[in-house]
VOGU-3710 file (C-alpha; in Angstrom, 3 decimals, decimal comma):
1> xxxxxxxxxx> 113,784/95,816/119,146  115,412/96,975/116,018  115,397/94,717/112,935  118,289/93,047/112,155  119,700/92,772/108,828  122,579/90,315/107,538  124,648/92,150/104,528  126,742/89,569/102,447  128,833/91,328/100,703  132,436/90,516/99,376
11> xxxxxxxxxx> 133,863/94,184/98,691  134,781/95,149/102,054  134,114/98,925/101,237  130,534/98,319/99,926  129,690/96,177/103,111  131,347/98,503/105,436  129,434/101,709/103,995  126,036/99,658/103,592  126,618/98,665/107,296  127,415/102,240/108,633
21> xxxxxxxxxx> 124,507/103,804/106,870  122,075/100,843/108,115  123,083/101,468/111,545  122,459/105,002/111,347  119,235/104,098/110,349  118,379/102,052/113,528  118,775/98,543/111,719  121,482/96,033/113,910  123,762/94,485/111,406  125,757/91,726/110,730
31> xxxxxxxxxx> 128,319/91,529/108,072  129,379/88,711/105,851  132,142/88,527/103,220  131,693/85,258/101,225  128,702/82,935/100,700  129,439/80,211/103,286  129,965/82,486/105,829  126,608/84,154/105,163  124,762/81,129/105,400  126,320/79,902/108,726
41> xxxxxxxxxx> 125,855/83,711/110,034  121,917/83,025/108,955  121,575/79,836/110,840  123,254/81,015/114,010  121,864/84,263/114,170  118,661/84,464/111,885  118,321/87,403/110,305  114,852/89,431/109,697  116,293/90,596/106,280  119,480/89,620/103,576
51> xxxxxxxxxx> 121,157/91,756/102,287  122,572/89,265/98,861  125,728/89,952/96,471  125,538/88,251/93,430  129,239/87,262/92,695  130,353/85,595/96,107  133,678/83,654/96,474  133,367/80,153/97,649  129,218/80,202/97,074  127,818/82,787/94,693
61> xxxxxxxxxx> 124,586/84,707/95,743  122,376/82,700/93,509  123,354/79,747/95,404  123,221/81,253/98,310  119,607/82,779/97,905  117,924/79,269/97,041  119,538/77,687/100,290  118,043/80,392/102,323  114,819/80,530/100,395  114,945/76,635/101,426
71> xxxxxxxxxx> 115,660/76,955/105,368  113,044/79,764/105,448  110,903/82,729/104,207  113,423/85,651/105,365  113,057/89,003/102,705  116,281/88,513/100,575  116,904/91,917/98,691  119,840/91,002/96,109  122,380/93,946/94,889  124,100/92,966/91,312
81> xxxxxxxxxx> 125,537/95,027/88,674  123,837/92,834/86,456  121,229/94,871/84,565  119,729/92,109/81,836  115,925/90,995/82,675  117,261/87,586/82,314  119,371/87,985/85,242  116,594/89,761/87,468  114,427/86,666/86,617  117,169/84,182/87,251
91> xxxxxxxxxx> 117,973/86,111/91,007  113,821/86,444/91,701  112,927/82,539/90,557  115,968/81,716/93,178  113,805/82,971/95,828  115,376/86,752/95,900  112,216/89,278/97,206  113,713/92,276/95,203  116,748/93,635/93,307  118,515/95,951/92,997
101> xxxxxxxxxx> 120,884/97,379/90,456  124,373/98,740/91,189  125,263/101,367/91,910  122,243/102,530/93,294  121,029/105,263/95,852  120,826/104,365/99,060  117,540/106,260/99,582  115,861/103,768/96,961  117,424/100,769/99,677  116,086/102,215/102,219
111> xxxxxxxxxx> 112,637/101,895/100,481  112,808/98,698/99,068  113,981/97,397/102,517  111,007/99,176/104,640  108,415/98,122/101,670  109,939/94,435/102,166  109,539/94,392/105,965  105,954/95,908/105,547  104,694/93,209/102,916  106,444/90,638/105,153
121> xxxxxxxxxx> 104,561/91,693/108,260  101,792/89,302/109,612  98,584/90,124/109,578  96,880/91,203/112,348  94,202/89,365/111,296  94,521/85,836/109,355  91,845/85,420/106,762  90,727/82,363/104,925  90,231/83,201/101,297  88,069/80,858/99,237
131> xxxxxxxxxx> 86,934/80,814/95,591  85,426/77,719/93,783  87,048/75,245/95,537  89,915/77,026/96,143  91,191/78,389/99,868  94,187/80,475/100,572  95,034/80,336/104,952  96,285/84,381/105,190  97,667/82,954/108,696  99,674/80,018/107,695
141> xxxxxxxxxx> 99,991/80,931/104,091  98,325/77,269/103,186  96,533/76,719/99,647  94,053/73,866/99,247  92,441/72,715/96,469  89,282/70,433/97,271  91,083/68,380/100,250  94,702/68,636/98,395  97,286/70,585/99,714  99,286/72,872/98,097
151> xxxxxxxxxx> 102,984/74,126/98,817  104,036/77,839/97,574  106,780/79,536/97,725  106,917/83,144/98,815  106,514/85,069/95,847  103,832/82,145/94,522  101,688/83,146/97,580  101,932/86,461/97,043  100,371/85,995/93,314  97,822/83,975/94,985
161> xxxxxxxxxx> 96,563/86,372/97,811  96,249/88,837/94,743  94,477/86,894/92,669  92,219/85,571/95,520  91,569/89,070/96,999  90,176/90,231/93,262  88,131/87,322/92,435  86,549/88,194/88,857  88,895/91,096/88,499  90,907/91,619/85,082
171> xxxxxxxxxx> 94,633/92,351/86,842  96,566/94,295/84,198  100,197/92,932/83,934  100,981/96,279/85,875  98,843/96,410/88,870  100,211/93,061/89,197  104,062/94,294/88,722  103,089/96,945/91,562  101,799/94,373/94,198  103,793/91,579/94,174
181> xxxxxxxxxx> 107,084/92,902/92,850  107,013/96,635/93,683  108,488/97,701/90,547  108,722/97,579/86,970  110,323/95,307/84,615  109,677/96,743/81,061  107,388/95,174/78,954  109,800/92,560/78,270  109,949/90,581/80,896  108,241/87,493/81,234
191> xxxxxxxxxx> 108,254/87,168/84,827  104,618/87,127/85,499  104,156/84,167/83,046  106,368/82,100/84,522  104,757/82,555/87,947  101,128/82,042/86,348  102,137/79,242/84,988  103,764/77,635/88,057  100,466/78,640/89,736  98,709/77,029/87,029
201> xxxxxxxxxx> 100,748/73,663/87,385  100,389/73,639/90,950  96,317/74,684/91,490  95,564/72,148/88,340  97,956/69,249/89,408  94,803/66,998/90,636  92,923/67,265/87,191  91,214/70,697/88,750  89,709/72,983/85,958  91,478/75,840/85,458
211> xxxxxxxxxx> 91,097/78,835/87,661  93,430/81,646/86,541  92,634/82,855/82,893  94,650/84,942/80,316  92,886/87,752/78,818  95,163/88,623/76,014  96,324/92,159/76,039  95,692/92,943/79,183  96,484/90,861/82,271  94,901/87,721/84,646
221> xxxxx> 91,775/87,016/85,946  90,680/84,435/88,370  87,162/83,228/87,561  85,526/79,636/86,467  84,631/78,807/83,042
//
């Protein structure tokens, strides 16, 4: 059955042309105009992708995006004319998968929304990932450190699987860029700090040495002391 996407979108001729040109792709879709209607559309019919406005009348999209990020781990793609890094790392800590830019080409949707329904595909076969005494459930998307548990969000996980996956193995700041966020965002954002660093709190919350090192000038690597 065809994917279903929910766009929530206030200008009626944006959602109207994003919605024709989604169908004709062979996506169903649902349309919302303002954030509280979005977010009742989502819990009555759950979408497998959002498509996210920023400004929103009676809930704006950040809003919006951290209240679905919270009910669930549905891709949220987020269109904004926005264009400051600031903003991109305000929409992505809010739980947003990607971004996008408007205006933007409708060919470059169509790719961010296929290469979002591809990364969130399950595996056909769950692995458990372990280094030190660190392990990373592929299937359930569980971390553990030692017998303590550790909750993620989506884009933390992601981080993780790389990181776990390359044990040992310098990351440079734009492999990393390319696997967990698909795309660049200049040299000067600091999005992959703050996401290292909320790794770092979370994997090192029990007193755990450090696993995830900087190597200055070039990237991440996870490996003991």
């Amino acid at each position: 059955m065809p994917e279903r996407i929910l766009v929530i979108e206030d200008e009626a001729r944006i959602a109207q042309f994003l919605k024709r040109g989604l169908i004709y792709e062979g996506f169903r879709v649902d349309v919302a105009y303002d954030g509280p209607s979005g977010l009742e559309m989502a819990r009555d019919t759950p979408p497998d992708l959002v498509i996210l406005d920023w400004m929103l009348p009676g809930l704006d999209g950040i809003e919006v995006c951290r209240r679905l990020r919270a009910a669930g781990d549905v891709p949220i793609l987020m269109l904004t004319a926005k264009e400051e890094v600031a903003d991109r790392v305000q929409g992505l800590n809010a739980g947003a998968d990607d971004y996008l830019v408007k205006p933007f080409s409708f060919d470059e949707l169509i790719a961010r929304i296929r290469a979002l329904f591809r990364r969130s595909a399950p595996s056909s076969r769950p692995e458990i990932l372990k280094f030190a005494d660190l392990t990373l459930d592929t299937g359930t998307h569980r971390a553990q450190r030692g017998t303590r548990f550790i909750d993620l969000t989506a884009k933390e996980y992601e981080l993780l699987e790389l990181f776990m996956h390359n044990p040992r193995r310098v990351l440079t700041r734009e492999m990393i860029f390319d696997r967990v966020w698909s795309y660049d965002f200049g040299g000067e954002s600091n999005i992959i700090e703050v996401y290292v660093r909320y790794l770092r709190q979370k994997t090192e919350e029990g007193g755990e040495p450090r696993l995830i090192h900087t190597v200055r000038g070039v990237g991440y690597v996870l490996r003991e002391e």
